[in-house]
PDBQT receptor file of N, H, CA, C and O in Angstrom, charges set to zero:
ATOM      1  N   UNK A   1      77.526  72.047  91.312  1.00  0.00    +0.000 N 
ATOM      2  CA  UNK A   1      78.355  72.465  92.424  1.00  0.00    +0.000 C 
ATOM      3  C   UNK A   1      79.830  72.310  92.052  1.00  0.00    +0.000 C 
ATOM      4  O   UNK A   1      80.157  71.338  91.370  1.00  0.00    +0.000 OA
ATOM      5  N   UNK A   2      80.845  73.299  92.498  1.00  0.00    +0.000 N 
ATOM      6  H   UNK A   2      80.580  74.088  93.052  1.00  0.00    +0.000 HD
ATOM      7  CA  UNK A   2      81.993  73.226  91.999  1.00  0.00    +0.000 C 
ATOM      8  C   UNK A   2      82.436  72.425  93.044  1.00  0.00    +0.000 C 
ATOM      9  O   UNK A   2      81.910  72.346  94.154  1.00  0.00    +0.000 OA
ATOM     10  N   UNK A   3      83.703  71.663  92.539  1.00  0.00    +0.000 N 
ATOM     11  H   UNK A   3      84.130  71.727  91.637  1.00  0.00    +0.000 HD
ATOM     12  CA  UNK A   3      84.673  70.548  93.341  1.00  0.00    +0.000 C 
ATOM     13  C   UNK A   3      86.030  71.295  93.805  1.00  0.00    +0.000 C 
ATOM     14  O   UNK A   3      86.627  71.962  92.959  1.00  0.00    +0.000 OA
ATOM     15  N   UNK A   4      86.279  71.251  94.452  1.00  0.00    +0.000 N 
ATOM     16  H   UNK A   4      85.795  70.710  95.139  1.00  0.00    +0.000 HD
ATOM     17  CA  UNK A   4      87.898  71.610  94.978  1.00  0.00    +0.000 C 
ATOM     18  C   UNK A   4      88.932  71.830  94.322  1.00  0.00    +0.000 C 
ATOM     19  O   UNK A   4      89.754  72.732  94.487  1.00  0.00    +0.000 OA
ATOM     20  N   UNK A   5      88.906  70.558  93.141  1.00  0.00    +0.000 N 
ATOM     21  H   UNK A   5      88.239  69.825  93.006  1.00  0.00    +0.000 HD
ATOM     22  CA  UNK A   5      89.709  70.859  92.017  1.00  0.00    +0.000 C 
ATOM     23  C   UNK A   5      89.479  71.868  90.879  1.00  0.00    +0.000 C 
ATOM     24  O   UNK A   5      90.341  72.228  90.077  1.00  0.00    +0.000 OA
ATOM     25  N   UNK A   6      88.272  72.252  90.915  1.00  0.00    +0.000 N 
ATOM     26  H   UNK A   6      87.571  71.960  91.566  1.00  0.00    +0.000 HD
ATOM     27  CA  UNK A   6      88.435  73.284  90.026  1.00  0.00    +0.000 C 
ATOM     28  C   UNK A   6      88.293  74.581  90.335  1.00  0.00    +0.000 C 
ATOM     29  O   UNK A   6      87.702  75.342  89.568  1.00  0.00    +0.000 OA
ATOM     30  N   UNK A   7      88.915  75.065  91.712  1.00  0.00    +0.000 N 
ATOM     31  H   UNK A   7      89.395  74.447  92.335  1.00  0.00    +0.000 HD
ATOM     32  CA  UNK A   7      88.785  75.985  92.068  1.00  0.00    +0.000 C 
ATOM     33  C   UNK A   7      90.419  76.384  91.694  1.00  0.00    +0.000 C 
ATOM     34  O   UNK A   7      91.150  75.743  92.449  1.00  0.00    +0.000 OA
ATOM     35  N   UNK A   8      91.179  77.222  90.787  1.00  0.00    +0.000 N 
ATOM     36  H   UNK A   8      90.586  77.743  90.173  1.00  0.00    +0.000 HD
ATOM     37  CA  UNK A   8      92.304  77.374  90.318  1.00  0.00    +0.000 C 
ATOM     38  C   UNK A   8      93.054  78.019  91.653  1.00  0.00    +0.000 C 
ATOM     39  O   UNK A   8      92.510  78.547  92.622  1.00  0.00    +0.000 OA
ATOM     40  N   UNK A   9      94.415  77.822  91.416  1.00  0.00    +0.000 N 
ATOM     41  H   UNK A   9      94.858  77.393  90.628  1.00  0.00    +0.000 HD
ATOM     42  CA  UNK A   9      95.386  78.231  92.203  1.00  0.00    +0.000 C 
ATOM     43  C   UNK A   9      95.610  79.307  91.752  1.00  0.00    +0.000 C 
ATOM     44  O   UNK A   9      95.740  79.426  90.534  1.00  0.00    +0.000 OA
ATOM     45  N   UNK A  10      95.722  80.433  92.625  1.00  0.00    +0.000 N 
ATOM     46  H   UNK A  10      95.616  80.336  93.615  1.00  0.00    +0.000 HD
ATOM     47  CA  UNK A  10      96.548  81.487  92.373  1.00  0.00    +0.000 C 
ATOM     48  C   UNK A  10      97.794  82.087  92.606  1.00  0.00    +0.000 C 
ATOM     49  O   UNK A  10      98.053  83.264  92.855  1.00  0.00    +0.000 OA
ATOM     50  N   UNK A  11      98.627  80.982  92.475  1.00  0.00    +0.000 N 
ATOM     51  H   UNK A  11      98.417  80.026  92.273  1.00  0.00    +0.000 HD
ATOM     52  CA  UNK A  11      99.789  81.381  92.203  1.00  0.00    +0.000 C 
ATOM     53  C   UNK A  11     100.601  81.314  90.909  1.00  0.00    +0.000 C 
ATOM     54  O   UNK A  11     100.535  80.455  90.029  1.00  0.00    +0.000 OA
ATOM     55  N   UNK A  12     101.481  82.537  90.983  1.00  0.00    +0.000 N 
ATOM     56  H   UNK A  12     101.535  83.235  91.697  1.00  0.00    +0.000 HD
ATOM     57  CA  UNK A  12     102.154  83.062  89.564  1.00  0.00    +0.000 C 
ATOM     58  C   UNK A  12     103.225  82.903  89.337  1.00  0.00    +0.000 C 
ATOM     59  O   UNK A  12     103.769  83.368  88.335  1.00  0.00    +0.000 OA
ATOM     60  N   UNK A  13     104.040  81.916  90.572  1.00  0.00    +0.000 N 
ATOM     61  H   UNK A  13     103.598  81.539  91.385  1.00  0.00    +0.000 HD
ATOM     62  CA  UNK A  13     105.409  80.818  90.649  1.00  0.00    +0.000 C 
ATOM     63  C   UNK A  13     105.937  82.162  90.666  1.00  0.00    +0.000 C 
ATOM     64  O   UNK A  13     106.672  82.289  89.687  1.00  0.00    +0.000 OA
ATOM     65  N   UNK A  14     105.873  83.392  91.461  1.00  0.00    +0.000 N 
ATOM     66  H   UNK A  14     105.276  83.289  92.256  1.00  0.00    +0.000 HD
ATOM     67  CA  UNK A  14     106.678  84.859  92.328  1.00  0.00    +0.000 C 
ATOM     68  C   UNK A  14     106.274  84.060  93.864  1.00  0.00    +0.000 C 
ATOM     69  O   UNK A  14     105.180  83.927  94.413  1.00  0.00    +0.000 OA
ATOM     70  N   UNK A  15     107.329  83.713  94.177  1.00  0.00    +0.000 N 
ATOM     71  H   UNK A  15     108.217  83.821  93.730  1.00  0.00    +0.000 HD
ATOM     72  CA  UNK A  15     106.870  83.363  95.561  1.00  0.00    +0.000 C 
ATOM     73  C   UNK A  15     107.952  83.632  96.913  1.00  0.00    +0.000 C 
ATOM     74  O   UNK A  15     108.786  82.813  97.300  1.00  0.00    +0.000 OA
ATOM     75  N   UNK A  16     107.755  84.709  97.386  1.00  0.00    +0.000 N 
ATOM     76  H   UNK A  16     107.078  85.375  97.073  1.00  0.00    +0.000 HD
ATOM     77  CA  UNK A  16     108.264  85.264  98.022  1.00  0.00    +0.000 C 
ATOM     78  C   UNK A  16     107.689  86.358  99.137  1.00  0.00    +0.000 C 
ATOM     79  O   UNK A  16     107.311  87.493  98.848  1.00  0.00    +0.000 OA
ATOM     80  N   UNK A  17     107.703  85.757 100.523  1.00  0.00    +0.000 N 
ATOM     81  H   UNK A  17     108.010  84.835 100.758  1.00  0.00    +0.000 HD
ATOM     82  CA  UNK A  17     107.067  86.308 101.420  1.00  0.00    +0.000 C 
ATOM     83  C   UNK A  17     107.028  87.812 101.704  1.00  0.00    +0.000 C 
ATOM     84  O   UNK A  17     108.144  88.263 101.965  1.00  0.00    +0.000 OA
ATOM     85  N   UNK A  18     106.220  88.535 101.717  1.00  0.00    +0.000 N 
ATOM     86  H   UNK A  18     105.314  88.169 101.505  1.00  0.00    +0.000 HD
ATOM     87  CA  UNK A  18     106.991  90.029 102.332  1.00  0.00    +0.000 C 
ATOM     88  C   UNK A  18     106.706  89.982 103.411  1.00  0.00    +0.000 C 
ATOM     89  O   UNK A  18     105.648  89.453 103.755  1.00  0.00    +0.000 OA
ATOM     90  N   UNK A  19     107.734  90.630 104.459  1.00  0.00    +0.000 N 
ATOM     91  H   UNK A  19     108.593  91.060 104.180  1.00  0.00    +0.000 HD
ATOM     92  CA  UNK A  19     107.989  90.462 105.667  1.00  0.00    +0.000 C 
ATOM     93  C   UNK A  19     107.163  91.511 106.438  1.00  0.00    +0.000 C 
ATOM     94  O   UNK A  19     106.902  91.318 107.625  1.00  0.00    +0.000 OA
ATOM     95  N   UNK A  20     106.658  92.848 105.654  1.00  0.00    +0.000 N 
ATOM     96  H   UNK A  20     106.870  93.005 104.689  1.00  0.00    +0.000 HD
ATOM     97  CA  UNK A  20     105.821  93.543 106.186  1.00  0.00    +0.000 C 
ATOM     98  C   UNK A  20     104.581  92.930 105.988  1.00  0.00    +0.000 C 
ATOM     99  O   UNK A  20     104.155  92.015 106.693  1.00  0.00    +0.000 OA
ATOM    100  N   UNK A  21     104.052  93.377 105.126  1.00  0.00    +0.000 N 
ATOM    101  H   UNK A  21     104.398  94.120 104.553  1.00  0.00    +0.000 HD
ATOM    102  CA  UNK A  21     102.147  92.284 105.227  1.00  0.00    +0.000 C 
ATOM    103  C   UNK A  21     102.926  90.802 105.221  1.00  0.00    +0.000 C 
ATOM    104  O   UNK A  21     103.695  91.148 104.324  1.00  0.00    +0.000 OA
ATOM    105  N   UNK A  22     103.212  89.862 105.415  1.00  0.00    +0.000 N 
ATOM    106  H   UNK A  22     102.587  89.581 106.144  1.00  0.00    +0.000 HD
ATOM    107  CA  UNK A  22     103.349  88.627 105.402  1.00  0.00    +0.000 C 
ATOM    108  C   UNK A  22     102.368  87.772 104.337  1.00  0.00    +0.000 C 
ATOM    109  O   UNK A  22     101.925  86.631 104.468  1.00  0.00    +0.000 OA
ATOM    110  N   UNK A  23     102.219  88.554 103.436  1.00  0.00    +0.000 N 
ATOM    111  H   UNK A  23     102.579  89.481 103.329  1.00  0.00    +0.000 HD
ATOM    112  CA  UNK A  23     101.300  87.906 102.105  1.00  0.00    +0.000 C 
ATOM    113  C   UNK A  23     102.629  87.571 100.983  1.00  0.00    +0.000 C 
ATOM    114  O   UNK A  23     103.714  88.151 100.945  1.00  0.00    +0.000 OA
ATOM    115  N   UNK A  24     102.264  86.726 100.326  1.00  0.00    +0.000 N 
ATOM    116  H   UNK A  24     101.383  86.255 100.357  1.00  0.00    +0.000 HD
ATOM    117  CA  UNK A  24     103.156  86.330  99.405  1.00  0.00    +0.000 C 
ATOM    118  C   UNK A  24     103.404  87.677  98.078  1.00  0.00    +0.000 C 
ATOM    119  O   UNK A  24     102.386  88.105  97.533  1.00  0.00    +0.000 OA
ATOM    120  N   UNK A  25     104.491  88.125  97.748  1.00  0.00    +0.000 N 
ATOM    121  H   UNK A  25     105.317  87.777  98.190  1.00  0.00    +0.000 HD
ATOM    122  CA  UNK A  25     104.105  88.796  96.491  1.00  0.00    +0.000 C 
ATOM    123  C   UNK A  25     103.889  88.746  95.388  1.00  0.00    +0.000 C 
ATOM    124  O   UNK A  25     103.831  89.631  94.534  1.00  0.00    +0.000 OA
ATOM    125  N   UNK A  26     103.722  87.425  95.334  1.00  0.00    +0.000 N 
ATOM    126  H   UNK A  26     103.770  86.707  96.028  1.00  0.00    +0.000 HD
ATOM    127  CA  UNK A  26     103.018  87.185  93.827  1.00  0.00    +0.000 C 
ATOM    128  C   UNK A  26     101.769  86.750  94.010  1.00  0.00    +0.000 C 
ATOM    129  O   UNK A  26     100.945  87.112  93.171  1.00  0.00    +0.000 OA
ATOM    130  N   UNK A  27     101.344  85.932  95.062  1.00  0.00    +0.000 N 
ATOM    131  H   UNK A  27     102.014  85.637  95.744  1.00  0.00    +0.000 HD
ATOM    132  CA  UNK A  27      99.492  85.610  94.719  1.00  0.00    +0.000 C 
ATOM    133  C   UNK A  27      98.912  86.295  96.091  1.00  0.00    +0.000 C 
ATOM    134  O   UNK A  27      97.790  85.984  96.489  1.00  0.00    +0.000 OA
ATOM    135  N   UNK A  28      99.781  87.306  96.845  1.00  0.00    +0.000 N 
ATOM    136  H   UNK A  28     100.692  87.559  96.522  1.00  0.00    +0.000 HD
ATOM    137  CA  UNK A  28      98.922  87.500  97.835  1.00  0.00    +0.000 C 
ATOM    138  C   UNK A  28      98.123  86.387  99.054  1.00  0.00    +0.000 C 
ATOM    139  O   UNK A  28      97.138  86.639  99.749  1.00  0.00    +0.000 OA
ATOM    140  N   UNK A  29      98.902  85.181  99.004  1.00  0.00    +0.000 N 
ATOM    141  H   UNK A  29      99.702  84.977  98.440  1.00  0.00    +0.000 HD
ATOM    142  CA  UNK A  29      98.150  84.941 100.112  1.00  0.00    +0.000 C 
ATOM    143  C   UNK A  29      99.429  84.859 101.313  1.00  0.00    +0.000 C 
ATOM    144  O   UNK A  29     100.619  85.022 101.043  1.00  0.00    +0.000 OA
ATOM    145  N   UNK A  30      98.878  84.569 102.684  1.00  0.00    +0.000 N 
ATOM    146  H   UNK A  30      97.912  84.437 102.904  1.00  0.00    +0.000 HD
ATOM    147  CA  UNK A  30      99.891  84.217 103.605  1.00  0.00    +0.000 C 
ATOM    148  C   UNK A  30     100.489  82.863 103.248  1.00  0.00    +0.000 C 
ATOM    149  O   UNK A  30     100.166  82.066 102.367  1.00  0.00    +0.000 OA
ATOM    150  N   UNK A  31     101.763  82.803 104.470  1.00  0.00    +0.000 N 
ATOM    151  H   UNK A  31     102.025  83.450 105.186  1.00  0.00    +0.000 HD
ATOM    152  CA  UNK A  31     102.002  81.242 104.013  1.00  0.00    +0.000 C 
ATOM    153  C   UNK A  31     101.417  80.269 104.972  1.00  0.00    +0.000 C 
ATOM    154  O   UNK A  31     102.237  79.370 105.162  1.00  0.00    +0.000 OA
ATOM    155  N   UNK A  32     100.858  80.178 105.319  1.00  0.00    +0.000 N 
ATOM    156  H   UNK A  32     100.192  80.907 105.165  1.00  0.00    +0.000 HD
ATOM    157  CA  UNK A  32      99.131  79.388 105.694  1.00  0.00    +0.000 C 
ATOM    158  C   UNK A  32      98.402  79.257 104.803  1.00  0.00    +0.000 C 
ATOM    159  O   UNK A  32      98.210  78.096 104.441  1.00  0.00    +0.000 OA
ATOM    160  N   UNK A  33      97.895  80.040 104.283  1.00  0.00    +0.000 N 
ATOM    161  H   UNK A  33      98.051  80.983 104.576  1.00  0.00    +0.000 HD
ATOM    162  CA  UNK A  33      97.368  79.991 102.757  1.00  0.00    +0.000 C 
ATOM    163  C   UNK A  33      97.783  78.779 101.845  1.00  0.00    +0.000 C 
ATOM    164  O   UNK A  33      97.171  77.753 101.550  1.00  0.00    +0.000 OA
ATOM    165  N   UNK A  34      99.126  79.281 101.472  1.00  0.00    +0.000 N 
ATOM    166  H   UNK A  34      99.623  80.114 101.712  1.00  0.00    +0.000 HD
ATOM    167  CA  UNK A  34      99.566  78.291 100.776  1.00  0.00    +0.000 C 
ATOM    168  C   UNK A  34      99.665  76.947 100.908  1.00  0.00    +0.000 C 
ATOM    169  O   UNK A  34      99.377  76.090 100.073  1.00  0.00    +0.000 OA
ATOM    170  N   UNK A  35     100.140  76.794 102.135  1.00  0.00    +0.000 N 
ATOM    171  H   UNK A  35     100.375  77.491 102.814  1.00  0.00    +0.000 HD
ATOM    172  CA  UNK A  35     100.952  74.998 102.783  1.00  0.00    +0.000 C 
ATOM    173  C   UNK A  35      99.587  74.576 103.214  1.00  0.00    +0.000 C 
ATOM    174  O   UNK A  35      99.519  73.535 103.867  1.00  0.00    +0.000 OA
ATOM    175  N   UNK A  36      98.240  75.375 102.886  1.00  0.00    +0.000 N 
ATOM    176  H   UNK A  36      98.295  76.221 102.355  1.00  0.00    +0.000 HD
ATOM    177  CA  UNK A  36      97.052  74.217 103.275  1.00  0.00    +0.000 C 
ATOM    178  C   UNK A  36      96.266  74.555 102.070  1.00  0.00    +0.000 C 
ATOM    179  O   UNK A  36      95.065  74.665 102.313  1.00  0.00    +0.000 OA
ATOM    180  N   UNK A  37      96.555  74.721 101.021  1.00  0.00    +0.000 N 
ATOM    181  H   UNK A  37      97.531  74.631 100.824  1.00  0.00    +0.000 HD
ATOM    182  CA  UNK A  37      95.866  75.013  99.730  1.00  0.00    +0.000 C 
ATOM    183  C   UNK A  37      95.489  73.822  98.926  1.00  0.00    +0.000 C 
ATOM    184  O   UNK A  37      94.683  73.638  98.014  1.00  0.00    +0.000 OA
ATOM    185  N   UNK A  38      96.313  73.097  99.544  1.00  0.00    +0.000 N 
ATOM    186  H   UNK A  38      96.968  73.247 100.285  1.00  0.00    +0.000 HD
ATOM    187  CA  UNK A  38      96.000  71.500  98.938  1.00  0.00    +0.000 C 
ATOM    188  C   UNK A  38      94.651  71.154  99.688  1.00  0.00    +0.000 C 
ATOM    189  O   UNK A  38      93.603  70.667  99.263  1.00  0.00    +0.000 OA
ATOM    190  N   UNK A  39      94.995  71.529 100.821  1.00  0.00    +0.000 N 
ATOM    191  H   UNK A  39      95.846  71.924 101.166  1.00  0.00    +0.000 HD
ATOM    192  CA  UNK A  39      93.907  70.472 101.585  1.00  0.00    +0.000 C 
ATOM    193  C   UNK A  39      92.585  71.751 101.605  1.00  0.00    +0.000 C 
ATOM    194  O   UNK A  39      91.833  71.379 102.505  1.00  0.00    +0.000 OA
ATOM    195  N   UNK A  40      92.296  72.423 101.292  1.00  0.00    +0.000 N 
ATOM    196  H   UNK A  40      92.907  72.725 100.560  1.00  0.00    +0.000 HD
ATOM    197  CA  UNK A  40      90.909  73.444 101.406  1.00  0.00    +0.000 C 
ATOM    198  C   UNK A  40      90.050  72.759 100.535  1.00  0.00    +0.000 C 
ATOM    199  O   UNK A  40      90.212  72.094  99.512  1.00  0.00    +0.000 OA
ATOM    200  N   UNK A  41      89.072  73.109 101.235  1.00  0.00    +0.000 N 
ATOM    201  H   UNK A  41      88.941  73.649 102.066  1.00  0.00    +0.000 HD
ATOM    202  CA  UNK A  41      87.444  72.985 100.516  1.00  0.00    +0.000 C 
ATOM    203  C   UNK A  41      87.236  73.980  99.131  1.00  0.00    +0.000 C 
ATOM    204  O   UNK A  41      87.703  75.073  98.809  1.00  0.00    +0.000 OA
ATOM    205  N   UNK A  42      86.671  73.406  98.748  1.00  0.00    +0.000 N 
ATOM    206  H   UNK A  42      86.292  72.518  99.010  1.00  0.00    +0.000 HD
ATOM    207  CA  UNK A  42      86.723  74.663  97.007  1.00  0.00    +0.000 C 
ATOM    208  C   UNK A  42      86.092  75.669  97.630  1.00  0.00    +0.000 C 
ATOM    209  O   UNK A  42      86.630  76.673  97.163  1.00  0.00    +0.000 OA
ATOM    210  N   UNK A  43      85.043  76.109  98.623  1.00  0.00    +0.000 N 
ATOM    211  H   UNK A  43      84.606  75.293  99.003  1.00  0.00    +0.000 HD
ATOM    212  CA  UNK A  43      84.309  76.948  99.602  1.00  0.00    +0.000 C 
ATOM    213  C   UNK A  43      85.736  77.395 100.285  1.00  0.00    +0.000 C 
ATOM    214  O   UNK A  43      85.560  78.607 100.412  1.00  0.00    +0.000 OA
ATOM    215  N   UNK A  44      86.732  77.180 100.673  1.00  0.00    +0.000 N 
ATOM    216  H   UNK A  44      86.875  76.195 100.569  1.00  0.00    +0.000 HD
ATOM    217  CA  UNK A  44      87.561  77.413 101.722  1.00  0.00    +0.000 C 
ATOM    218  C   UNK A  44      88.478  78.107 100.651  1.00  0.00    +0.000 C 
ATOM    219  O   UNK A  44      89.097  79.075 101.094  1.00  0.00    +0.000 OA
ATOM    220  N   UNK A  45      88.650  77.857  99.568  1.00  0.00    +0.000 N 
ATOM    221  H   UNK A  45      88.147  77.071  99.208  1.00  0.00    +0.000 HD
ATOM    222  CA  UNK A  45      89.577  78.473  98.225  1.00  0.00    +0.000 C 
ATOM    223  C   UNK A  45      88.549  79.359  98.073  1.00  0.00    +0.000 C 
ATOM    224  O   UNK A  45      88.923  80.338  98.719  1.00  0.00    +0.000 OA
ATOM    225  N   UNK A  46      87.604  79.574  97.662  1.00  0.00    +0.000 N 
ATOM    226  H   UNK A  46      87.300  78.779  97.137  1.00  0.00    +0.000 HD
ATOM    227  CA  UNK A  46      86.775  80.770  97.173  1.00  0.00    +0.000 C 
ATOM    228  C   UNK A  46      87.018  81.851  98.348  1.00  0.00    +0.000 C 
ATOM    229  O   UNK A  46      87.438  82.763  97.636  1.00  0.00    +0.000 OA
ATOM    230  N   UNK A  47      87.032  82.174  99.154  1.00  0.00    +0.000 N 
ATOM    231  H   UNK A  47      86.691  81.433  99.732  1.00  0.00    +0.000 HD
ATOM    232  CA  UNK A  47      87.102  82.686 100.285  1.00  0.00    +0.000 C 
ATOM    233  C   UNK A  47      88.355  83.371 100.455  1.00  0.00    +0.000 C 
ATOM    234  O   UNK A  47      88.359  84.528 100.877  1.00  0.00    +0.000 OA
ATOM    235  N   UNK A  48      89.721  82.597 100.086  1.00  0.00    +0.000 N 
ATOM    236  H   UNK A  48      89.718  81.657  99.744  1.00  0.00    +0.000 HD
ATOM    237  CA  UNK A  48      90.880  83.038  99.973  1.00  0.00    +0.000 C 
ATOM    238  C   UNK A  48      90.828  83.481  98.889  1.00  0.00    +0.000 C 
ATOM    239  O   UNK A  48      91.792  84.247  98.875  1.00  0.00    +0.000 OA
ATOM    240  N   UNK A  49      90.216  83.553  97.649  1.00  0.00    +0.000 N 
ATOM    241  H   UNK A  49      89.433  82.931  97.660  1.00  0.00    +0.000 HD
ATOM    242  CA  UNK A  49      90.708  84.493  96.436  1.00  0.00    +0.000 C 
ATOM    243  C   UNK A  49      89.858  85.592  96.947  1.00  0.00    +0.000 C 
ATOM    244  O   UNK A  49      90.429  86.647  96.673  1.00  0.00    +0.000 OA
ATOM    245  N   UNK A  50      88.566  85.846  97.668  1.00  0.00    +0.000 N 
ATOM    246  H   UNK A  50      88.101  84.989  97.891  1.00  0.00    +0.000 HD
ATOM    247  CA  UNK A  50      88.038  86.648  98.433  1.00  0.00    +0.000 C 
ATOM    248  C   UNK A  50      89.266  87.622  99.008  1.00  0.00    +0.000 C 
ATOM    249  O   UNK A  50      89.300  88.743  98.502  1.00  0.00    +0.000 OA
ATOM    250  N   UNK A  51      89.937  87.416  99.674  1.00  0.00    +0.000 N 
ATOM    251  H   UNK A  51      89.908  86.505 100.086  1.00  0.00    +0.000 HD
ATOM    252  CA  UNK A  51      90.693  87.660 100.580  1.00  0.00    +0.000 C 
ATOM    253  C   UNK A  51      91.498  88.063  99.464  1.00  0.00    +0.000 C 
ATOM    254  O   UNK A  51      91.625  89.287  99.487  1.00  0.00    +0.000 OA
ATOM    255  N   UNK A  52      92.088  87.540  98.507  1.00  0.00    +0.000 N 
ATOM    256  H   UNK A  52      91.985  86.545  98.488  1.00  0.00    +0.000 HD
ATOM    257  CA  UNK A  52      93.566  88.201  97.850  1.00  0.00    +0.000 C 
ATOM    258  C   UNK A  52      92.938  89.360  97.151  1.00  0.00    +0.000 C 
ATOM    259  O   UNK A  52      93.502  90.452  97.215  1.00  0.00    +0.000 OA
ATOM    260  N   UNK A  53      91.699  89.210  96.415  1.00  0.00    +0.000 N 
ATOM    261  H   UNK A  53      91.241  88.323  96.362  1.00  0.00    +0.000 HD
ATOM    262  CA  UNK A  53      91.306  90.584  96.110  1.00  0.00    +0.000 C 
ATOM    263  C   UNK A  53      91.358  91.565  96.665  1.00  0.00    +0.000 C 
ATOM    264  O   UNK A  53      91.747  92.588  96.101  1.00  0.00    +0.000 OA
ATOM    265  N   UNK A  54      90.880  91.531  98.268  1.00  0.00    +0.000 N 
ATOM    266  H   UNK A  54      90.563  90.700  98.726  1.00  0.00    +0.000 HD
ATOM    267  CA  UNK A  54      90.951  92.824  98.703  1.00  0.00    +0.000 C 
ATOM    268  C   UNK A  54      92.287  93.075  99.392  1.00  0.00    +0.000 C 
ATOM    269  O   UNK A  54      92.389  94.178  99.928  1.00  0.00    +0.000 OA
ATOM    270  N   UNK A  55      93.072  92.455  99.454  1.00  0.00    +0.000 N 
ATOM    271  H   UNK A  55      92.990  91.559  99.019  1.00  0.00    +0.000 HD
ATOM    272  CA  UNK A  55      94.346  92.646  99.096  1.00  0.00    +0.000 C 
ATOM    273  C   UNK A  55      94.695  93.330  98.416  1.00  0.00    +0.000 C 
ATOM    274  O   UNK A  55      94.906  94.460  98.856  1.00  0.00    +0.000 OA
ATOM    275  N   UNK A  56      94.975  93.050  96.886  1.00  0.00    +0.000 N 
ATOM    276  H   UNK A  56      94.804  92.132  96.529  1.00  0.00    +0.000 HD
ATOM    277  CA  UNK A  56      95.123  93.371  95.922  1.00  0.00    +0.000 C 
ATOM    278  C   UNK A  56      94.602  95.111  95.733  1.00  0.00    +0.000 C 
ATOM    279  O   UNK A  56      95.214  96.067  95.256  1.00  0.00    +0.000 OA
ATOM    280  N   UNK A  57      92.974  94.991  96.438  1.00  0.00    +0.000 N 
ATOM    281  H   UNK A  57      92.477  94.215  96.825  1.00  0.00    +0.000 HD
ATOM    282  CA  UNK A  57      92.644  96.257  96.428  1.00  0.00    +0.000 C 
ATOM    283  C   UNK A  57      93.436  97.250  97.377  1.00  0.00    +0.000 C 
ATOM    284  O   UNK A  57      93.875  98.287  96.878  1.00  0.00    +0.000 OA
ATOM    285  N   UNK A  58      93.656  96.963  98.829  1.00  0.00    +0.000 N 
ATOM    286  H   UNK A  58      93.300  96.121  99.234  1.00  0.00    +0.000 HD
ATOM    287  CA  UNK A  58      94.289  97.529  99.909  1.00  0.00    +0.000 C 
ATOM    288  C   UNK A  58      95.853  97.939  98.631  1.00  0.00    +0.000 C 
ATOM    289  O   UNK A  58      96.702  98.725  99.049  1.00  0.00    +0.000 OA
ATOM    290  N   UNK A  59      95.937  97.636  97.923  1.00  0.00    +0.000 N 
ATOM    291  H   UNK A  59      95.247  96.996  97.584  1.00  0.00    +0.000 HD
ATOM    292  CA  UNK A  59      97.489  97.871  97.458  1.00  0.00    +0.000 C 
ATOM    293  C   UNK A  59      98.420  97.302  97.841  1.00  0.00    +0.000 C 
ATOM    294  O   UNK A  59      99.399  98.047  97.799  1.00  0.00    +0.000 OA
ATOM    295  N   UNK A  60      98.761  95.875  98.385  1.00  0.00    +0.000 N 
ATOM    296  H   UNK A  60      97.966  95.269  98.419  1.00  0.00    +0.000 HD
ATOM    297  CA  UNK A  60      99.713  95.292  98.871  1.00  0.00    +0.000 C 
ATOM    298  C   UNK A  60     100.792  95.152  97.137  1.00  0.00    +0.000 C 
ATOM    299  O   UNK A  60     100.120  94.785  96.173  1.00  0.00    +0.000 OA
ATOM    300  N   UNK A  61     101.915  95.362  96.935  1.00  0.00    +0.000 N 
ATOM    301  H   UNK A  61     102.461  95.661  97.718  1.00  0.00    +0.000 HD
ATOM    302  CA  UNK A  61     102.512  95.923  95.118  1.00  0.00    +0.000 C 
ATOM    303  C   UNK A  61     102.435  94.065  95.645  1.00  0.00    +0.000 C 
ATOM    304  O   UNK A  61     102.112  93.434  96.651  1.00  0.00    +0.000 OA
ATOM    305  N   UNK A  62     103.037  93.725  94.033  1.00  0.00    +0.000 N 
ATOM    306  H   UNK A  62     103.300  94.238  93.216  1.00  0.00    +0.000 HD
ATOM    307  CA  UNK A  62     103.288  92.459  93.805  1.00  0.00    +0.000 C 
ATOM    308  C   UNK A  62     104.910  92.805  93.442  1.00  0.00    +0.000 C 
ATOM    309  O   UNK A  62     105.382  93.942  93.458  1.00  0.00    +0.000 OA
ATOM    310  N   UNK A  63     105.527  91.773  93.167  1.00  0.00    +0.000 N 
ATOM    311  H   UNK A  63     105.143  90.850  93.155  1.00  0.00    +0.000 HD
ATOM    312  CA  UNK A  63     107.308  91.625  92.999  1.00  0.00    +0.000 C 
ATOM    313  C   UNK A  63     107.414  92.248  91.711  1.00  0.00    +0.000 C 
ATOM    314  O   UNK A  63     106.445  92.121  90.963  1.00  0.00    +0.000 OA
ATOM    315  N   UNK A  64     108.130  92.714  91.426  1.00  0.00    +0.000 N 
ATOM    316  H   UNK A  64     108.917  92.817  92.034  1.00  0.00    +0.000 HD
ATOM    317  CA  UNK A  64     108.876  93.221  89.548  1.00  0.00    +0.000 C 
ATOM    318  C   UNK A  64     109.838  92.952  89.592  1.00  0.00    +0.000 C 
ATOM    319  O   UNK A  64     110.688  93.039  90.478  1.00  0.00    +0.000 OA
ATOM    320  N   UNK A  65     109.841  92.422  88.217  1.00  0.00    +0.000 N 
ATOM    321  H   UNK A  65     109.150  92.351  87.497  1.00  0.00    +0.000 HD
ATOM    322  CA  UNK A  65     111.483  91.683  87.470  1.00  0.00    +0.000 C 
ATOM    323  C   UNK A  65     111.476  90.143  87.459  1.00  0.00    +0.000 C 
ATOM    324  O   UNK A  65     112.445  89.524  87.017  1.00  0.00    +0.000 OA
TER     325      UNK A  65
């Protein structure tokens, strides 16, 4: 069974909210996401990379430069 800790962070230190989707543009999550990323269940992290994928798929761009 995986532990909490080894469920990796996905963030790419681009961290900057967009104000239209309110997802971050570098890892795609909200900032809820983030400021409780410490405290999630490795089940509760799997779920959010769930979530940034289809993100990712919907086309939300990520930051350039």
């Amino acid at each position: 069974m995986m532990h909490a800790m080894e469920v990796p962070s996905p963030c790419v230190k681009v961290c900057e909210i967009d104000a239209r989707s309110g997802y971050c543009r570098g890892c795609y999550r909200t900032i809820t996401e983030i400021a409780r990323w410490t405290q999630f269940s490795a089940r509760q992290k799997r779920k959010v990379w769930q979530l940034i994928e289809r993100r990712a798929q919907q086309g939300y761009a990520r930051a350039t430069g």
